[in-house]
MOPAC internal coordinates of N, CA, C and O (Angstrom, degrees):
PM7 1SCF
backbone

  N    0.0000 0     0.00 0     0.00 0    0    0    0
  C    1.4394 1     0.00 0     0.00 0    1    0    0
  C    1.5270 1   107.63 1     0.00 0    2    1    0
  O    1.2310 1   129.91 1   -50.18 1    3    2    1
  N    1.3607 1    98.50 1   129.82 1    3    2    1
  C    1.6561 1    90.22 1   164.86 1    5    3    2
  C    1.7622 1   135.79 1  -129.69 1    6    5    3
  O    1.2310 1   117.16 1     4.70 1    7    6    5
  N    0.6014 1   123.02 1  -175.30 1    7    6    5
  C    1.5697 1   118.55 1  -158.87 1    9    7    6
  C    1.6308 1    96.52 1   -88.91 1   10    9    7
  O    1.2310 1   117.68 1   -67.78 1   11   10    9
  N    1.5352 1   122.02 1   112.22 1   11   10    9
  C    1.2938 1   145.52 1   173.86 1   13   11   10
  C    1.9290 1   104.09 1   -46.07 1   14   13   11
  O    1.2310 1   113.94 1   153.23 1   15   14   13
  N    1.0325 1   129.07 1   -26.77 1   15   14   13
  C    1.2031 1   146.86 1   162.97 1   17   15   14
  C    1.4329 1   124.70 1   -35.14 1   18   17   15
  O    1.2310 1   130.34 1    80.21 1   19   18   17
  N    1.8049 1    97.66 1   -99.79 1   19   18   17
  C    1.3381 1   117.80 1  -167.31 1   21   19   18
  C    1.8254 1    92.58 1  -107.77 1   22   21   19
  O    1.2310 1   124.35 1   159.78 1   23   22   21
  N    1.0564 1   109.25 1   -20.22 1   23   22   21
  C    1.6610 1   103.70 1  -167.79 1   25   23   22
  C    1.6512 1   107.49 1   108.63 1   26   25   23
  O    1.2310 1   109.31 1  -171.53 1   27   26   25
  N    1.2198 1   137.65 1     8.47 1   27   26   25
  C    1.1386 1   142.73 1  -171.11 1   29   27   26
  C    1.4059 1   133.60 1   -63.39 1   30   29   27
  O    1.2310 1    99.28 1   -47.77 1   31   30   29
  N    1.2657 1   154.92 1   132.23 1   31   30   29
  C    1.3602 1   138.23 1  -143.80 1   33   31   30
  C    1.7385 1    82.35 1  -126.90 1   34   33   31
  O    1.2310 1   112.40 1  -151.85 1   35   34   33
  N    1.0628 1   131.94 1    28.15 1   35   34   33
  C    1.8912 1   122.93 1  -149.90 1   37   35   34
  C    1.7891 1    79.45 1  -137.93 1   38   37   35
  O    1.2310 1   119.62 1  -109.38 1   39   38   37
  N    1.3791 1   118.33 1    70.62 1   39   38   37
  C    1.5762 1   110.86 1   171.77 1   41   39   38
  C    2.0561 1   102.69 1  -107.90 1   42   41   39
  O    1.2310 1   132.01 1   -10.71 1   43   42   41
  N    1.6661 1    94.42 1   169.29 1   43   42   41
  C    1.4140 1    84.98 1  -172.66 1   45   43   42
  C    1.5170 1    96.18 1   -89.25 1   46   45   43
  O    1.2310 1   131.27 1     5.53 1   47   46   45
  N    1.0919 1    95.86 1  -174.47 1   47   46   45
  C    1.6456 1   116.19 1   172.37 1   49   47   46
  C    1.7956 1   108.41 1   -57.28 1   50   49   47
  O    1.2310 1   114.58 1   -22.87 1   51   50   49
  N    1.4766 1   127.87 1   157.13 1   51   50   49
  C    1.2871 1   127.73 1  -164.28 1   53   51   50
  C    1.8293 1    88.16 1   -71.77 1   54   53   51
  O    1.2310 1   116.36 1   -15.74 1   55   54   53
  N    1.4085 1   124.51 1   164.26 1   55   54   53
  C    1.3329 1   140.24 1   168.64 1   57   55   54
  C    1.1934 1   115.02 1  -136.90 1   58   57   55
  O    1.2310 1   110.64 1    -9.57 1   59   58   57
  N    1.2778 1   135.20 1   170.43 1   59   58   57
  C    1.6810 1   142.16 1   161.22 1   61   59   58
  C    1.9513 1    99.60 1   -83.32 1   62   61   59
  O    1.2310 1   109.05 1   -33.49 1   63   62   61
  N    0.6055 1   138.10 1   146.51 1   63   62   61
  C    0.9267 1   171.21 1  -119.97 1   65   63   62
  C    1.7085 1   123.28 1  -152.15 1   66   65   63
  O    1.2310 1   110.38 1  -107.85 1   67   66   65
  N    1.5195 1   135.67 1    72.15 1   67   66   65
  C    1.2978 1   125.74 1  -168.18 1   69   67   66
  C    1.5408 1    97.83 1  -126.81 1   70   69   67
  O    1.2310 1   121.29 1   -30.06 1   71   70   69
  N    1.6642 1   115.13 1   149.94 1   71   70   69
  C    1.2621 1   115.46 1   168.27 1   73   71   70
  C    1.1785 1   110.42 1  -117.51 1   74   73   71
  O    1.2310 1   115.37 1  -145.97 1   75   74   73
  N    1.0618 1   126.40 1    34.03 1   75   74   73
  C    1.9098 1   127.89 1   163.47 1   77   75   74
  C    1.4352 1   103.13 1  -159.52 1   78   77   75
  O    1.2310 1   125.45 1     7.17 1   79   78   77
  N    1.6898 1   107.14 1  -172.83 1   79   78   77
  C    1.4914 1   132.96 1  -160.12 1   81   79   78
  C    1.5779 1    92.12 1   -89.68 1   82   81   79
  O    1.2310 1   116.85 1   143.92 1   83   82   81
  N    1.4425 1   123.59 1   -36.08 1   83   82   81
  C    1.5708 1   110.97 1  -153.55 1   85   83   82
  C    1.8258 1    83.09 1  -108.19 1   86   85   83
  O    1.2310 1   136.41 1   -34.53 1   87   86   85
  N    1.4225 1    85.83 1   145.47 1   87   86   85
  C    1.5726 1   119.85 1  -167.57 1   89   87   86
  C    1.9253 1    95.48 1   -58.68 1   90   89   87
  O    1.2310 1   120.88 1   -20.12 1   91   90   89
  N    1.2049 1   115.92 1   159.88 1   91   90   89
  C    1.4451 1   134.37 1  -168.84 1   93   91   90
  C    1.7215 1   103.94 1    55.01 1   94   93   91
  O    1.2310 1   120.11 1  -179.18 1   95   94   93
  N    0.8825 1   117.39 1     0.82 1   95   94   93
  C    1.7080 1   120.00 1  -176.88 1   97   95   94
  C    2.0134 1    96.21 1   -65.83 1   98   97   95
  O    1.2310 1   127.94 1   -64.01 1   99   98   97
  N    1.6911 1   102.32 1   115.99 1   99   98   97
  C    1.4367 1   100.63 1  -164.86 1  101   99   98
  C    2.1032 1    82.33 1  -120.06 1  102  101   99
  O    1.2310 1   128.17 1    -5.35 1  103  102  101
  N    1.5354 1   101.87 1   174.65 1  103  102  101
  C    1.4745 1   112.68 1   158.79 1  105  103  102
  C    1.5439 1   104.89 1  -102.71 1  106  105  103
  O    1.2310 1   126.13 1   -49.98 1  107  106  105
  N    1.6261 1   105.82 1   130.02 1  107  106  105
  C    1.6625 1   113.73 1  -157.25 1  109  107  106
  C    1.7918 1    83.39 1  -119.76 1  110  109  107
  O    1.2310 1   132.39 1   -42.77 1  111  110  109
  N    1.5782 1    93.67 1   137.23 1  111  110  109
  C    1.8580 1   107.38 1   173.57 1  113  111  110
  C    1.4301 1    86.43 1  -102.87 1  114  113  111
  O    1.2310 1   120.21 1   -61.35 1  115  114  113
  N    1.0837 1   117.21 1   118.65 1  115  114  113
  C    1.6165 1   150.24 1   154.25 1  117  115  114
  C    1.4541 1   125.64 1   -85.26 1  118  117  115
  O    1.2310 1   124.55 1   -75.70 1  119  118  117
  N    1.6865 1   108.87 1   104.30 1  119  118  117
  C    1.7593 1   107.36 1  -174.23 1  121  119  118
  C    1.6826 1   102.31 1   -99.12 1  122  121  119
  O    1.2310 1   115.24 1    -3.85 1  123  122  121
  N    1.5428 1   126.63 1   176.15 1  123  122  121
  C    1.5891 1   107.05 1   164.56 1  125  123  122
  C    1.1952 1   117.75 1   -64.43 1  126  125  123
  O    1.2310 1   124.37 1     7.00 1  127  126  125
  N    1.4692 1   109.22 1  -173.00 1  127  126  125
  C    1.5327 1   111.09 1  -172.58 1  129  127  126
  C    1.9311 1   100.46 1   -96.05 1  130  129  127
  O    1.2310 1   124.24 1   -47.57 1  131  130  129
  N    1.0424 1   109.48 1   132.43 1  131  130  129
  C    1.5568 1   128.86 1  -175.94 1  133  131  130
  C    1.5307 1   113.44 1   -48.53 1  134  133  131
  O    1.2310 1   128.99 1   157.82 1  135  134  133
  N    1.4435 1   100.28 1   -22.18 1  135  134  133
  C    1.6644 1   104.21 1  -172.75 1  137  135  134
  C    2.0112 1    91.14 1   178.29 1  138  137  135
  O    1.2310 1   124.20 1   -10.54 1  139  138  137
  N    1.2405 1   109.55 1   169.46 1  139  138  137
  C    1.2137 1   140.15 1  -126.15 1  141  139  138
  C    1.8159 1    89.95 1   -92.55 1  142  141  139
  O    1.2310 1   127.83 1   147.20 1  143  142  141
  N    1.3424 1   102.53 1   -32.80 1  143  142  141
  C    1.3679 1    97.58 1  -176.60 1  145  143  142
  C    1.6176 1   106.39 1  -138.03 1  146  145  143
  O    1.2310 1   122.85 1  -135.04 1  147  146  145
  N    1.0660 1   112.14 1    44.96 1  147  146  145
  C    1.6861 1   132.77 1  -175.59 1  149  147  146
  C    1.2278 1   105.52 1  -127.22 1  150  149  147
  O    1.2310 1   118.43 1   -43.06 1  151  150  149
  N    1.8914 1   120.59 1   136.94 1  151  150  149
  C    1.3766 1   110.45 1  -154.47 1  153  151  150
  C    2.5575 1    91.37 1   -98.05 1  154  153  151
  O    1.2310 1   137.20 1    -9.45 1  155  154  153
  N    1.2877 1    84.29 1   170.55 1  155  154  153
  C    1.4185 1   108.57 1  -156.66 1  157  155  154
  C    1.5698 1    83.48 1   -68.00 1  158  157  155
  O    1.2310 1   125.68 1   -45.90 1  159  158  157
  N    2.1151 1   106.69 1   134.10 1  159  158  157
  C    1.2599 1    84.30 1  -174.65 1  161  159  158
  C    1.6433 1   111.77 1  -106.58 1  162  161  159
  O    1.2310 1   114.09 1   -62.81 1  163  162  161
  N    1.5982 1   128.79 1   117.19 1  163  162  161
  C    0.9799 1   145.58 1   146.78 1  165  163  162
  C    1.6247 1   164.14 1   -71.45 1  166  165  163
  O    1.2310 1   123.98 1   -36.45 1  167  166  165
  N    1.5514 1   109.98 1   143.55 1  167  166  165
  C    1.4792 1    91.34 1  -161.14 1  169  167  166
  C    1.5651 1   112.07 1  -148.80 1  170  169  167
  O    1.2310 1   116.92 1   -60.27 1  171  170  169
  N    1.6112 1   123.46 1   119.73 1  171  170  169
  C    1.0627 1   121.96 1   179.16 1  173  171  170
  C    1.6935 1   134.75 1   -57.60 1  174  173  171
  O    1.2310 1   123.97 1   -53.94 1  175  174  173
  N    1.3433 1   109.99 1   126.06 1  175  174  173
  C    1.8906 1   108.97 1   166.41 1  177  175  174
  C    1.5013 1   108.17 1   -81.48 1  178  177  175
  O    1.2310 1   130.18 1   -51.11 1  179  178  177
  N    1.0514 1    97.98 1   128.89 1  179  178  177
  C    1.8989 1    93.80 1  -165.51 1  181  179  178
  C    1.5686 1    81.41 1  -106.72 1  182  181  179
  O    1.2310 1   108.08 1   126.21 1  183  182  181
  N    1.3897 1   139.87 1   -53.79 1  183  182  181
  C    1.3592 1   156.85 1  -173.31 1  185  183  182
  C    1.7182 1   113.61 1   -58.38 1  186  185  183
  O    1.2310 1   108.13 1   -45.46 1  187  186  185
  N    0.8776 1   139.78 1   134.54 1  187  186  185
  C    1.6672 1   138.74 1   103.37 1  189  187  186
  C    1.0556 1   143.64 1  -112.10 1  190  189  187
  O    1.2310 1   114.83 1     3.25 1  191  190  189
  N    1.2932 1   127.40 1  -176.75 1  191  190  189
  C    1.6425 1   136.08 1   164.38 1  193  191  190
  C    1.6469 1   106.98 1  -133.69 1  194  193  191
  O    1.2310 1   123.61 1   -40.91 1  195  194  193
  N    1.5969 1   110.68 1   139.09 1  195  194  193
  C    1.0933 1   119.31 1  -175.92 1  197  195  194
  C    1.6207 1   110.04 1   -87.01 1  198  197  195
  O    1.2310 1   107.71 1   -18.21 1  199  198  197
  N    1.1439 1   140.54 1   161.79 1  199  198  197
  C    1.5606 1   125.08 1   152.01 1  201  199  198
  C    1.3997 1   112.43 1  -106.42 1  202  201  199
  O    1.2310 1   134.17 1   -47.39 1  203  202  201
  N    1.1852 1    90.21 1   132.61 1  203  202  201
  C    1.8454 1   102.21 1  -179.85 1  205  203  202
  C    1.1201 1   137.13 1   -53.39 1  206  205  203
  O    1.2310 1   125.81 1   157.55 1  207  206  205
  N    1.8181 1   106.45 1   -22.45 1  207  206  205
  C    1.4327 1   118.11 1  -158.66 1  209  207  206
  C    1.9368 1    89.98 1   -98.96 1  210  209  207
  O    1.2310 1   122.20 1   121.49 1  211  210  209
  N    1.8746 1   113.39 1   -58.51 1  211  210  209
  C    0.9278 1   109.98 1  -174.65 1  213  211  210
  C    1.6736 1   128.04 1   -98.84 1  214  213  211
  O    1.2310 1   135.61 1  -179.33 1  215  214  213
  N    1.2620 1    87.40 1     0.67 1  215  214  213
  C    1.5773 1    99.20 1   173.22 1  217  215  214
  C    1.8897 1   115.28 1    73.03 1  218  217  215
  O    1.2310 1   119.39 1  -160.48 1  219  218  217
  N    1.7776 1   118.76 1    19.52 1  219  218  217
  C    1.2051 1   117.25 1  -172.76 1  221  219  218
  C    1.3479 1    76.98 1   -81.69 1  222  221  219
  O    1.2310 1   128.88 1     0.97 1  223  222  221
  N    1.7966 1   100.50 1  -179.03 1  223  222  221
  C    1.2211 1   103.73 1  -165.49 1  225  223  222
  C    1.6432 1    73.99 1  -151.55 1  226  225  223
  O    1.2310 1   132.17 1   -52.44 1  227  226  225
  N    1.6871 1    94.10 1   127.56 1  227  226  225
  C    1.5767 1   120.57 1   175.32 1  229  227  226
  C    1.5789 1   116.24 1   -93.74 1  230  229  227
  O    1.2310 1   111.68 1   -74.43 1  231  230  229
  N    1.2863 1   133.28 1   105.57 1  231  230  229
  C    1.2816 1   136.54 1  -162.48 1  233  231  230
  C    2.0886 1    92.20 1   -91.83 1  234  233  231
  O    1.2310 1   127.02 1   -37.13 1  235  234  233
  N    0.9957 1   104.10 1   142.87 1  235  234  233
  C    1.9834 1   108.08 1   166.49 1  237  235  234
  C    1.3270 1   110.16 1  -135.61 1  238  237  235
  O    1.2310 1   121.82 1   -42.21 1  239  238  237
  N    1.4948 1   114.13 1   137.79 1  239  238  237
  C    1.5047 1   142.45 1   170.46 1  241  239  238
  C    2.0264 1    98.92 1   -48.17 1  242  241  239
  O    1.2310 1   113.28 1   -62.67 1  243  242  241
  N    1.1503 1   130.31 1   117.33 1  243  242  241
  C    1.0339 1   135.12 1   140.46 1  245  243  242
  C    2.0166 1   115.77 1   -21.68 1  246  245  243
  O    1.2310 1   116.70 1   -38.35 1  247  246  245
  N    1.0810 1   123.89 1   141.65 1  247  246  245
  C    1.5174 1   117.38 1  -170.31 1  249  247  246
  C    1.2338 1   111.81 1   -63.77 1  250  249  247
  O    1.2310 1   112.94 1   145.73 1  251  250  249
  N    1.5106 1   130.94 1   -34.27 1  251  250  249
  C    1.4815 1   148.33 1  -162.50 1  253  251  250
  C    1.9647 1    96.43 1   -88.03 1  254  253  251
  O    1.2310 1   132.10 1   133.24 1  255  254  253
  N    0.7729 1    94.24 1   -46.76 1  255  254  253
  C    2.0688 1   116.12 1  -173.14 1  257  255  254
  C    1.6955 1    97.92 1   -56.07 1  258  257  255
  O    1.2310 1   125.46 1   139.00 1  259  258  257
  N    1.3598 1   107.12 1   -41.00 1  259  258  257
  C    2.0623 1   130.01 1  -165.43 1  261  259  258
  C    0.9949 1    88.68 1   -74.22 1  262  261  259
  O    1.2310 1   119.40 1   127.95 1  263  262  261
  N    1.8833 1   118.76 1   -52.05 1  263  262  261
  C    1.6468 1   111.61 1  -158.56 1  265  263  262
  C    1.4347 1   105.55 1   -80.81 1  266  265  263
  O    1.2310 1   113.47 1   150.26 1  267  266  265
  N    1.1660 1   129.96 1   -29.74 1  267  266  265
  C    1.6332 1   136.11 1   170.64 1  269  267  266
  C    1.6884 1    95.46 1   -59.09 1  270  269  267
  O    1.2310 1    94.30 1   120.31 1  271  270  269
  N    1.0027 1   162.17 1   -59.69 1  271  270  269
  C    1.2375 1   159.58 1   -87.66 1  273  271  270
  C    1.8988 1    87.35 1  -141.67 1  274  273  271
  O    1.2310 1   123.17 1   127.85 1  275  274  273
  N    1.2323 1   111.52 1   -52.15 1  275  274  273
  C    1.2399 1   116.15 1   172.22 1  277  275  274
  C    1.5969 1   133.08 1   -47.17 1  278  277  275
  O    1.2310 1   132.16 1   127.16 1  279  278  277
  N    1.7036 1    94.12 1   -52.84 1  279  278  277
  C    1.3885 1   101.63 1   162.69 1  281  279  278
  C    1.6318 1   133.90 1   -58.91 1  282  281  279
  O    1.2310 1   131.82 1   166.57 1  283  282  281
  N    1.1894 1    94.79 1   -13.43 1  283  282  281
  C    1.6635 1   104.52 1  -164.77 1  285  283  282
  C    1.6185 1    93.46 1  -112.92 1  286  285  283
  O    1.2310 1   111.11 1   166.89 1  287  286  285
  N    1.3980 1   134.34 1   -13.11 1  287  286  285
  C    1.3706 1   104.96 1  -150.00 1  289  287  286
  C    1.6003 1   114.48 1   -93.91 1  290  289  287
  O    1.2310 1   121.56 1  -174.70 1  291  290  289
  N    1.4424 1   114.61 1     5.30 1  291  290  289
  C    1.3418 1   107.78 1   143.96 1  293  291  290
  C    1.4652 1   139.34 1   -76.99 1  294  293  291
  O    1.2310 1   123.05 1  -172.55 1  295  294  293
  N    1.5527 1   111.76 1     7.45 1  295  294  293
  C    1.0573 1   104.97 1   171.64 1  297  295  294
  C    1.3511 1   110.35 1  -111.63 1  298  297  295
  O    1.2310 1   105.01 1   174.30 1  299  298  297
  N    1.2993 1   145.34 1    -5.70 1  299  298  297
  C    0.9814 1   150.07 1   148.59 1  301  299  298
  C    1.6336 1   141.62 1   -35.33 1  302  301  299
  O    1.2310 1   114.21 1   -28.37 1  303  302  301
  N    1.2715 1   128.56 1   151.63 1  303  302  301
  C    1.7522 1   123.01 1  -162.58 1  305  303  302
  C    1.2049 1    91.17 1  -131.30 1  306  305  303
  O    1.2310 1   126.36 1   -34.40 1  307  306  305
  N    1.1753 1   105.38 1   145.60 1  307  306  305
  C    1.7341 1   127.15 1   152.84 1  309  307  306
  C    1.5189 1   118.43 1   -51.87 1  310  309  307
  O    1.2310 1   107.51 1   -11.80 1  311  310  309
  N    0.9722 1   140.89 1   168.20 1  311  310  309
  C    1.6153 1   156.07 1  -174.05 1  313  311  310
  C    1.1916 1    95.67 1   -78.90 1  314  313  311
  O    1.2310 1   116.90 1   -35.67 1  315  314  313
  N    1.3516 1   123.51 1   144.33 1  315  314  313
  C    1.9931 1   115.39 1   149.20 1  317  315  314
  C    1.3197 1   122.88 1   -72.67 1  318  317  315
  O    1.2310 1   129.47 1   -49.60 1  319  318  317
  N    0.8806 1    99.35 1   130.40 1  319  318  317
  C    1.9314 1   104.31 1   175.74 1  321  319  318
  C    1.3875 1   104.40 1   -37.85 1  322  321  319
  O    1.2310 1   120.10 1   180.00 1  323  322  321

């Protein structure tokens, strides 16, 4: 695996992954909403790996989170500029 970054092969060990102080606080990938009264479809990185050299930090989909995300991701849109 290498670091999406610089190209780096020097990543840390896998981690949990939280973006706040209060417990279950995850980083959520947010697409638009599919239709007008359909909720926004989203999905937590519970995982990362750091890189050693440049210090980005690689967030990963849980396996169950990937397979939800998978099924749907042809129906999904990009953000508006």
């Amino acid at each position: 695996m290498r670091c999406a970054i610089c190209g780096s092969q020097r990543l840390s060990p896998l981690g949990d992954l939280v973006s706040g102080e209060r417990w279950g606080e995850r980083l959520r990938l947010r697409f638009p909403r599919p239709g007008v009264l359909k909720p926004r479809p989203e999905f937590d990185a519970d995982y990362a790996r750091a890189c050693l050299d440049c210090g980005a930090l690689l967030p990963f989909l849980g396996e169950e989170v990937r397979r939800r995300l998978d099924a749907v991701a042809d129906t999904l849109r990009d953000l508006p500029n």
